[in-house]
N, C-alpha and C positions, 0 to 999 in steps of 0.2 A: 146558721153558719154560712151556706150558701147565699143570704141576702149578704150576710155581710160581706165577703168577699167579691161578691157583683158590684157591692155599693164604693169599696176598693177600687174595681176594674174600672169604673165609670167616671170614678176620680184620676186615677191615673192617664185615661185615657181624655181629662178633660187638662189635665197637664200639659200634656202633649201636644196637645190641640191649639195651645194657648201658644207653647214656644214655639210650635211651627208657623203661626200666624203675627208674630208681631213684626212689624214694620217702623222703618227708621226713613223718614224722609230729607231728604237735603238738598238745599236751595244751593247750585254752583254758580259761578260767574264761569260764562261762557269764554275763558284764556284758559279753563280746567276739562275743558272738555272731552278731552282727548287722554288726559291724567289721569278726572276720577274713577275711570274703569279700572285702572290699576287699582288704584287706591281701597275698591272697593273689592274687588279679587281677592288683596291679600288679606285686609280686614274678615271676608267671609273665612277662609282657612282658618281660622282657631272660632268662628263663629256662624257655620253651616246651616245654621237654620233662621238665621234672620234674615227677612226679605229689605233690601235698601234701595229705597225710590230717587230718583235723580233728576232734579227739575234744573235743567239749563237755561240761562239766559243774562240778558245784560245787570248789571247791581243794580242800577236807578231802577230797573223793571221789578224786581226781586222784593228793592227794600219797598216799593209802590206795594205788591199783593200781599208782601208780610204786615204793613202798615193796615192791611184792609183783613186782617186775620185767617193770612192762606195758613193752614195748616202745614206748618214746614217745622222739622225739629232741628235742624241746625242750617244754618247760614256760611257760604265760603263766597266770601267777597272779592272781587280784582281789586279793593284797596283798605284803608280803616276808613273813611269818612261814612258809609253809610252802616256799618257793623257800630261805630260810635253813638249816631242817629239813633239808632233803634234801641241802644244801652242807656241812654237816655230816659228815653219815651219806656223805659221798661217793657219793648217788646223783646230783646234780650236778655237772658239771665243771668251772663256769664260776661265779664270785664272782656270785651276785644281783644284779642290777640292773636301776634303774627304768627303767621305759619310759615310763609314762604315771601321772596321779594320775588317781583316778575318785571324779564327786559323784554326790550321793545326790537324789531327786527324788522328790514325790507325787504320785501319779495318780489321775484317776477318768474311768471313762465316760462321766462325766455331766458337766453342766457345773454348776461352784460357787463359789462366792464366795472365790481364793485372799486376799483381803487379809486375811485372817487369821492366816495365814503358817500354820504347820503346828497353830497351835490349830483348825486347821479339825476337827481328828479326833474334837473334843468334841464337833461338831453330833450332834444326840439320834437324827436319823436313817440317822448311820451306825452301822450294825450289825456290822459285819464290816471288820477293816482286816489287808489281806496285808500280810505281815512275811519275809525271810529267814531263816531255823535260823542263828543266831550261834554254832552248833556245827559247823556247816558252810561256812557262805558268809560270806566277810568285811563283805560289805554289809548282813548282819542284826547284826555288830559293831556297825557303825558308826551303823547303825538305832536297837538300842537306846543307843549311847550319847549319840544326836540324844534320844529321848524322856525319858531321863534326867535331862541335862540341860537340859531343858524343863520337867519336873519335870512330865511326861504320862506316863510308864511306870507307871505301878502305877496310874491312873485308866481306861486303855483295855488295859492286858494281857488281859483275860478276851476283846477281842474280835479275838486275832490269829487269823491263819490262814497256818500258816509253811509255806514254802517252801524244800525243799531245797537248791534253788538261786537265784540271782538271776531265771535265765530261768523256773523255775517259778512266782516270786515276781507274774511279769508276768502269767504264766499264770489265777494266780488274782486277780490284779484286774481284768483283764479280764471273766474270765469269773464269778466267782463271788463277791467281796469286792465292799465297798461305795468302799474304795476302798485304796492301796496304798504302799509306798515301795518304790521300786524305783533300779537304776542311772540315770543319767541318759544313760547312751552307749544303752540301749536302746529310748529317744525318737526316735531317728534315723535309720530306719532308715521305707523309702517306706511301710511297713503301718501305722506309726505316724502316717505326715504328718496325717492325718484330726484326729489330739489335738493343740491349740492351746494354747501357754504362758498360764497367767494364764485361761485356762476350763477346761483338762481336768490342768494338769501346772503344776507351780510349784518352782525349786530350794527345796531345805529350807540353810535358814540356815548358813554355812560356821563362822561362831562355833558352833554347838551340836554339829560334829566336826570331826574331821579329816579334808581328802581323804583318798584310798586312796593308796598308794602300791603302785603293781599291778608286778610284779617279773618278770625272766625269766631265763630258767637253760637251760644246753645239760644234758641228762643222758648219764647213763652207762652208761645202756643202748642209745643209741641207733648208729647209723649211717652212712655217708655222711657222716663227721664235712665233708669238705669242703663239702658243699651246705651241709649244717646251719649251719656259719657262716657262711656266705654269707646265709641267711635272719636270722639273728638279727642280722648285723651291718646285714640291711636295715630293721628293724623302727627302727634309731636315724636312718634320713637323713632327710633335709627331705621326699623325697615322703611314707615314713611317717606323718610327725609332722603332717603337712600333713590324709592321711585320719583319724587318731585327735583331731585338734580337730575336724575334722568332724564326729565321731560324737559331740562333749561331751564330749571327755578335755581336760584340764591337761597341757600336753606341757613 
């Protein structure tokens, strides 16, 4: 009687062991950076014992290590083109799909006259404007296709300073560029509250691109296939969509 019930305790306690240890990893594009902590806060409240790993960085980087079999269970991209890629090549299991749209925004330290609207970049005293790698980060896409279609791209090229990724991109307007375009979800976040729409940050014109259409994909490398749906199916409900307008997404 008493092995039995040890052999009971021993089970249960290997239960236990098991839901306290599993883990959900997910691959973010760095314009989420500042989001998924929320994201992941509210998702733990009904789900307290799963540990959720958060790998930040540019899409082109992300879909490169998932390409190379990073252990990652789910994918949140800055656009669909490399969550498609990967649905493809069947490193995704799950048809791409949007979550959210992402706009684009400029910033400065300083305070500056936005009525100008993004012809601001012409003033003589900025020297330096951070930009995104459009070989990288879908928000330097969609950067240069704002200046393009402004018909500013080939007047201020000489004064980028690109940024691997979105979060790098912020990086260096804060710290080193005169002034920047960066996501608009990562305006929102309390380190930012200090910078005021219309003196330090102003949306860039939704006529001169297209939102982002930022994509998510379960992959096939990953694990815990049942939490993992669990998470991606929670990124679609109303509390989701609820913190991602919060953060200046298009839900």
């Amino acid at each position: 009687m008493k092995v039995a019930i040890f052999k009971k305790l021993i089970f249960l306690f290997l239960i236990i062991n098991f839901a306290y240890g599993q883990t959900i990893t997910i691959a973010v594009a760095a314009n989420a950076s500042y989001v998924i902590p929320k994201l992941v806060q509210k998702f733990k409240q009904s789900h307290p014992n799963i540990d959720i790993k958060v790998i930040l960085g540019a899409s082109g980087n992300l879909t490169a290590q998932i390409n190379q079999d990073a252990p990652y269970d789910i994918f949140m991209s800055a656009n669909m083109k490399y969550p498609n890629a990967l649905y493809k090549t069947k490193k995704a299991i799950t048809k791409p799909k949007v979550y959210a749209k992402g706009s684009l925004a400029i910033l400065s330290i300083t305070k500056r006259d936005f009525s100008k609207g993004i012809d601001i970049i012409l003033d003589k005293n900025i020297k330096t404007i951070a930009v995104a790698n459009p070989k990288t980060a879908p928000y330097g896409i969609v950067t240069k296709q704002a200046l393009k279609n402004s018909m500013l791209y080939d007047k201020v090229r000489s004064k980028f300073v690109y940024g691997q990724s979105i979060s790098q991109t912020l990086t260096y307007t804060l710290r080193a560029a005169n002034i920047g375009f960066v996501a608009k979800s990562l305006l929102f976040s309390s380190k930012m509250a200090r910078f005021k729409k219309g003196i330090n940050w102003e949306d860039v014109d939704h006529t001169l691109y297209k939102p982002i259409d930022q994509g998510i994909v379960i992959l096939s490398n990953g694990k815990n296939k049942k939490l993992v749906k669990e998470f991606y199916d929670f990124i679609f409900t109303n509390d989701a969509k609820k913190i991602l307008e919060n953060f200046g997404y298009i839900v």
